[in-house]
C-alpha positions, 0 to 999 in steps of 0.5 A: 947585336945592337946595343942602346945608349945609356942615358947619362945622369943630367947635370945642373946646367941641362935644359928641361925638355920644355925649355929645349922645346922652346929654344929648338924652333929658334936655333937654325940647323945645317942642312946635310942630305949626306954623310954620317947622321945629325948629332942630337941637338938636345945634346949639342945644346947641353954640352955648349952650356955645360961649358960656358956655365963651367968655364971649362975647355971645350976639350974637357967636355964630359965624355958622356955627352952623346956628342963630342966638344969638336961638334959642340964648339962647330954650333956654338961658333956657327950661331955666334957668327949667325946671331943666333944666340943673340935672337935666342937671348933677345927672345928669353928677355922678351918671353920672361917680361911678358911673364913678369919675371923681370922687374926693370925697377931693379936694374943696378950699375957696378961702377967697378969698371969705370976706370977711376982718375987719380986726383979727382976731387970732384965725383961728377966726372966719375959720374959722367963716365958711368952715364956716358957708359950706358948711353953708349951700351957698355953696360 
């Protein structure tokens, strides 16, 4: 007797089937001609935002993922070490300024992390952190 999955309710932090369609072609997959089946990828995509978008452990994964938080967190780690999740990201940031869905005149600085100096009267030096933070990439 063979039973189907039930499929599970989304959560917010699902990919639309479009957006995964998107992102698929892009995320590198291990090749295996042995062993048990591939985990969905749909799923493994799903569970590694769900966590990153809820700081949760990975071992709180929901349990009704199709996939278990041991095979989440194996790709995550596998694409960080690849720079594929970085390509991804870089993709999305092209993909959303060529449809203008980005407006560069709005880009802000949260001086917040520059560490102040005590004593200082003069608010250049403070300024000068922060320009040399962006030249270098920090922020």
């Amino acid at each position: 007797m063979h039973t189907q999955k039930q499929k599970r309710a989304p959560y917010p932090s699902d990919l639309t089937l479009r957006q995964f369609q998107m992102l698929a072609s892009r995320l590198t997959v291990r090749k295996k001609r042995t062993g048990r089946p591939r985990a969905d990828l749909k799923e493994i995509i799903d569970g590694i935002l769900y966590v990153l978008s809820t700081g949760c452990r990975w071992s709180d994964l929901p349990h009704d993922y199709g996939v278990s938080y041991v095979t989440c967190y194996r790709y995550f780690r596998h694409w960080v070490k690849q720079g594929t999740l970085r390509k991804v990201f870089i993709f999305l940031k092209e993909e959303a300024h060529r449809r203008n869905y980005l407006h560069w005149r709005n880009g802000y600085l949260d001086a917040s992390v520059v560490k102040s100096k005590k004593g200082v009267r003069n608010t250049a030096d403070t300024r000068e952190n922060i320009v040399l933070m962006v030249s270098n990439g920090v922020l």
